[in-house]
C-alpha positions in Angstrom: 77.6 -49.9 4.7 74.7 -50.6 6.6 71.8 -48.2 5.6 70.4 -46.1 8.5 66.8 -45.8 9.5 64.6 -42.9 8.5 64.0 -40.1 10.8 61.7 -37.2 10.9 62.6 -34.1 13.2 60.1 -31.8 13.9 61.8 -28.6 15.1 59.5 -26.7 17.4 59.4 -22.9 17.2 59.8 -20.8 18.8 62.1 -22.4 21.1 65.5 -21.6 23.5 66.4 -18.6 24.7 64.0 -15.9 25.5 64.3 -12.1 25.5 64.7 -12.4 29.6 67.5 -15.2 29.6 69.4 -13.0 26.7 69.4 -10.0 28.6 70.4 -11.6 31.6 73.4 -13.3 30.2 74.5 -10.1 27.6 74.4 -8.4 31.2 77.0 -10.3 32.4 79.2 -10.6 29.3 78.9 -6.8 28.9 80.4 -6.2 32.6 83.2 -8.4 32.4 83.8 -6.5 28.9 83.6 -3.4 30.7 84.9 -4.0 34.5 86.9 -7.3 33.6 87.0 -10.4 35.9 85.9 -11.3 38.2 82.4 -10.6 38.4 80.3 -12.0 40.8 77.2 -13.7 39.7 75.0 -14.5 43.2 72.6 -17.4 41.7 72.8 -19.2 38.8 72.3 -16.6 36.0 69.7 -18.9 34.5 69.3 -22.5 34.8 71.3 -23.9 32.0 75.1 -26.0 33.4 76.3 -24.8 30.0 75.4 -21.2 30.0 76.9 -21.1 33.5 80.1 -22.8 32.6 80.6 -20.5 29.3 80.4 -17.5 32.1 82.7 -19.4 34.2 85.3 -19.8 31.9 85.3 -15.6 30.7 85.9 -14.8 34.5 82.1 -14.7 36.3 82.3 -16.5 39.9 79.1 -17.6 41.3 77.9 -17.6 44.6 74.5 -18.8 46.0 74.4 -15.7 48.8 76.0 -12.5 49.0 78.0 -13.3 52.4 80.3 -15.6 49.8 81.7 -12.7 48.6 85.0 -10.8 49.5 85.3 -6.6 50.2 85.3 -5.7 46.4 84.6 -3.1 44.1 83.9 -5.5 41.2 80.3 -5.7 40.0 77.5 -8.4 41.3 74.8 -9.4 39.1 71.3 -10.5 40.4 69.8 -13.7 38.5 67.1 -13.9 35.9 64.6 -15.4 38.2 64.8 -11.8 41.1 65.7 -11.7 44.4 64.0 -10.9 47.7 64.3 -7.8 48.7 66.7 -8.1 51.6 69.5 -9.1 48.6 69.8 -5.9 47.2 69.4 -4.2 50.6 72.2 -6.0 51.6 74.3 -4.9 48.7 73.9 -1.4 49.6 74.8 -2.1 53.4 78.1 -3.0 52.0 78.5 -1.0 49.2 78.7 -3.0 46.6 78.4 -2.3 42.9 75.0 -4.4 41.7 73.6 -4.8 38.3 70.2 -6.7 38.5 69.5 -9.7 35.9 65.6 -10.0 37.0 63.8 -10.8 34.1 61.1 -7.9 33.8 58.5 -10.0 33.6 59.4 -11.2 36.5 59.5 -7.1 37.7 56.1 -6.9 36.6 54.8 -10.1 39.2 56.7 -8.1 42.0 55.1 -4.7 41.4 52.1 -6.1 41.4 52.1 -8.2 44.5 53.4 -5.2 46.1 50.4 -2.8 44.9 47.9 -5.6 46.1 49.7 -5.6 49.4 49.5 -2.0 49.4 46.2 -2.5 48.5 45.6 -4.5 51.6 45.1 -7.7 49.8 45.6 -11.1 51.2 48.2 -12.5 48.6 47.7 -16.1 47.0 51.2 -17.1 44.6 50.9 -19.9 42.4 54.3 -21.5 42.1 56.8 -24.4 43.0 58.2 -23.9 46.7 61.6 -23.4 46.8 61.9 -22.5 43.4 64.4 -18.9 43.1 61.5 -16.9 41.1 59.2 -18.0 44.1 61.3 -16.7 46.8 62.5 -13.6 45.1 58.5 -13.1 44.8 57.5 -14.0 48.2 60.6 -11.7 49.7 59.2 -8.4 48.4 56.8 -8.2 51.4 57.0 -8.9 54.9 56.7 -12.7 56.4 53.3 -14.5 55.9 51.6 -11.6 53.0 52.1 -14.1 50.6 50.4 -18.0 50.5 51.8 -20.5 47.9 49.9 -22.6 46.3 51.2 -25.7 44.5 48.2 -27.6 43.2 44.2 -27.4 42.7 44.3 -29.4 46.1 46.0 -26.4 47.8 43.4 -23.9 46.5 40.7 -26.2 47.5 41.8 -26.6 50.9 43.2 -23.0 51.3 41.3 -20.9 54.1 41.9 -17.1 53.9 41.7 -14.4 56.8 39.2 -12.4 54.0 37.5 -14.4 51.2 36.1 -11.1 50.1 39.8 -10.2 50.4 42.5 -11.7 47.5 44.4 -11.2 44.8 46.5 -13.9 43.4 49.6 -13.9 41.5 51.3 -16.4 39.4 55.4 -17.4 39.1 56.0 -16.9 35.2 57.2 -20.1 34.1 54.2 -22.6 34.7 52.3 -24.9 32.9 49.7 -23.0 31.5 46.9 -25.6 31.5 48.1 -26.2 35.0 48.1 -22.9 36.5 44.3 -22.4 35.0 43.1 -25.4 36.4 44.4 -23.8 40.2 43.3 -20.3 39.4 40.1 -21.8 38.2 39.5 -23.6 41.3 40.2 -20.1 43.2 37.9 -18.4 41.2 35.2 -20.7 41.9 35.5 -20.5 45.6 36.4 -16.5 46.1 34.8 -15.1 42.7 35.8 -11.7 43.7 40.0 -12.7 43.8 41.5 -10.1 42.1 43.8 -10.9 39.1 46.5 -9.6 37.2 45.8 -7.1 34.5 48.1 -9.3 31.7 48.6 -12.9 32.5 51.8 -13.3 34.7 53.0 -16.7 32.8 55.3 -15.0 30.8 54.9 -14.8 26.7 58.2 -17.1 26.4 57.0 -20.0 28.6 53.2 -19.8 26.7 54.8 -19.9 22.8 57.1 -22.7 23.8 54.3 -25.0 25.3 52.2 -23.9 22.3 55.0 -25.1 19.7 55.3 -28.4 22.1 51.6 -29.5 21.8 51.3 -28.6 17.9 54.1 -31.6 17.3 53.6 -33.7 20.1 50.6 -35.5 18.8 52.6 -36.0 15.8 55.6 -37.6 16.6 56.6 -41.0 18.5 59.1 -39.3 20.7 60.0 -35.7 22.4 63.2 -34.5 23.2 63.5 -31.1 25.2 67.0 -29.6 25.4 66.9 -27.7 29.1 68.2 -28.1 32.8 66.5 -30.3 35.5 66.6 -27.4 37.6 64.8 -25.2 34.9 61.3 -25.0 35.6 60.0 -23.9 32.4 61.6 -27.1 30.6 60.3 -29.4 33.1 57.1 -27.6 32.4 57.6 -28.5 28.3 58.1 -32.1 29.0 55.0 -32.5 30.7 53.1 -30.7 28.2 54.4 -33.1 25.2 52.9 -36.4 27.4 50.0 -34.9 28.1 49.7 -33.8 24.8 49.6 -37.4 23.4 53.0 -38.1 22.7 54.5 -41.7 24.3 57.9 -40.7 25.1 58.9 -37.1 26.6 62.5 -36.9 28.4 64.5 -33.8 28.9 68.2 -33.5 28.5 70.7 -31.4 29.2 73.0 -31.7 26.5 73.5 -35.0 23.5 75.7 -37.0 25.4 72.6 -36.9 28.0 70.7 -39.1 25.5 69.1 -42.7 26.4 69.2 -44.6 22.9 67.4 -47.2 24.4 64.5 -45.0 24.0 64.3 -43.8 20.5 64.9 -47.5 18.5 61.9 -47.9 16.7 61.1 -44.4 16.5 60.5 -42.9 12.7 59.5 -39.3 14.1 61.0 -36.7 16.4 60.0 -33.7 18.2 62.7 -31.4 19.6 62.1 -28.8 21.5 64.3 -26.1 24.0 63.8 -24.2 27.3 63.8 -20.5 27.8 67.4 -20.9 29.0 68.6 -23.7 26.7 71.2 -22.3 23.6 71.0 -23.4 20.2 74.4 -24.9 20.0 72.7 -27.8 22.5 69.9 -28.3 20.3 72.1 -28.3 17.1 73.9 -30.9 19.1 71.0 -33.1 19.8 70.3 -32.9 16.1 73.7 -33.9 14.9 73.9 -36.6 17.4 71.0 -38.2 16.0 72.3 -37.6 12.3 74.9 -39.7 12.9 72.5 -43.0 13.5 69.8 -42.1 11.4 68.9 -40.5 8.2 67.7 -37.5 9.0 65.0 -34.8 7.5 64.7 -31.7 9.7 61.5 -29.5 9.0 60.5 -26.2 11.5 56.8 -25.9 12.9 56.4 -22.6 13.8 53.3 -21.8 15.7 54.6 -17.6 16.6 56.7 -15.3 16.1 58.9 -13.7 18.7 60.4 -10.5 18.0 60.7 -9.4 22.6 63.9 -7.7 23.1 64.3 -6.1 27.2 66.4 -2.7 27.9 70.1 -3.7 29.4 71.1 -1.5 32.5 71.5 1.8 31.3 75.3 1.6 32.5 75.8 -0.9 29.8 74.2 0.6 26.8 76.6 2.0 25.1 78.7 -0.8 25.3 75.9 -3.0 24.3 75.7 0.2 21.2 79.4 -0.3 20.2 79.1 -3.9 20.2 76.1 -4.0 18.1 77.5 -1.2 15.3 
């Protein structure tokens, strides 16, 4: 039998799920447990194909907008990433039965771009346009009290009603070197731009990049288990090349893997988005057991112990299935 090369795996941790992705997902598990299918889910709960498709298959239905869904009494969940505030307006116009998913970090970013708009702040977001998180953030005030900025370009050429004026806020799952190169560039032109009183990138998003640029340097390739659409994983990718490591490439699940890529390789990193489940990274693993020889070590760079409060209509549910 032909003897198979060596390779080193260099689990990053933490990694996968976050405490705002599990509580999104246990949301919607706990309501089809309690109300039964279906139940509506208007957005993808978080960006993951597989999470989604697991959902599918116990009886969730997902719809991008409200107006996709019937008369019903059955319950509709929000998504992770928030909603403008016309959403869950719109729910109550027509009665329906809503249980919101928003991550409460991502809570925390809206209450605070409404108290600066309260405040009578000119509002700066840093985010990617289009981006759910960035629109549910953006629709908590009224047209035009919120300017996105993308890049350090934008802040440069950005030219507010007030420069005495801001306050900026920032979408949660950023690059962190990134999003301080922008906010720095703000902060050099308006030095009185007020900021948020914690960082808004969330804790999640900061560990994981953290973990990513401890083993990047140290390995010949990266692989990051995570959605195209997820932001955050795109995010982790991008840290590993810049972080000195040759080849990056996110995938969604093993059978997503370009072998072409990893021949001569001797060492790899593996990493997972906020809304990526183990079973896809065990996957990855196992599928590159079966062509190489494989040692699998954990570099831990922090400890994550973050759990969030499930609706209060689901608690004791959540209770019974925990005893």
């Amino acid at each position: 039998m032909e003897k198979r090369p060596q390779l080193d795996i260099l689990l990053c941790a933490p990694r996968g799920f976050c405490a705002g992705v599990d509580r999104a997902i246990q949301i919607v598990e706990l309501a089809l447990k309690r109300y039964g299918a279906p139940v509506y889910v208007r957005h993808a709960i978080v960006h993951n194909k597989y999470v989604v498709e697991g959902l599918k298959q116990k009886g969730a239905v997902f719809v991008e907008e409200l107006d996709e869904i019937p008369e019903t009494e059955a319950p509709v969940v929000f998504s992770a990433h928030g909603v403008p505030r016309s959403v869950p307006a719109e729910a109550k116009s027509r009665n329906m039965f809503f249980l919101d998913a928003t991550c409460p970090l991502v809570s925390k970013v809206h209450v605070e771009a409404q108290r600066h708009h309260e405040q009578g702040h000119e509002i700066v977001l840093v985010g990617h346009a289009g981006h759910p998180e960035v629109v549910g953030t953006m629709g908590q005030l009224p047209p035009g009290a919120v300017t996105l900025l993308e890049t350090i370009e934008d802040a440069q050429a950005f030219t507010p009603k007030d420069p005495d004026n801001l306050a900026f806020v920032t979408q949660t799952t950023l690059s962190v070197d990134d999003t301080r190169g922008i906010v720095d560039a703000l902060r050099a032109r308006f030095p009185g731009i007020a900021s948020p009183h914690k960082e808004d990138i969330c804790y999640a998003t900061t560990n994981r990049q953290e973990a990513i640029k401890a083993v990047a340097p140290k390995v010949d390739a990266m692989i990051v288990v995570g959605s195209p659409h997820s932001s955050n994983s795109q995010r982790l990718v991008e840290v590993a090349l810049r972080a000195g490591c040759r080849t990056a490439t996110l995938v969604d699940r093993a059978s997503d893997i370009d072998w072409s890529r990893y021949g001569n390789i001797s060492s790899l990193g593996v990493s997972a988005g906020a809304s990526a489940p183990e079973s896809l990274v065990e996957e990855v693993i196992d599928a590159f057991a079966e062509r190489y020889d494989v040692t699998v070590e954990t570099r831990t760079t922090a400890e994550e112990n973050i759990a969030f409060n499930i609706p209060r209509v689901l608690r004791d549910l959540e209770a019974q299935a925990g005893r």
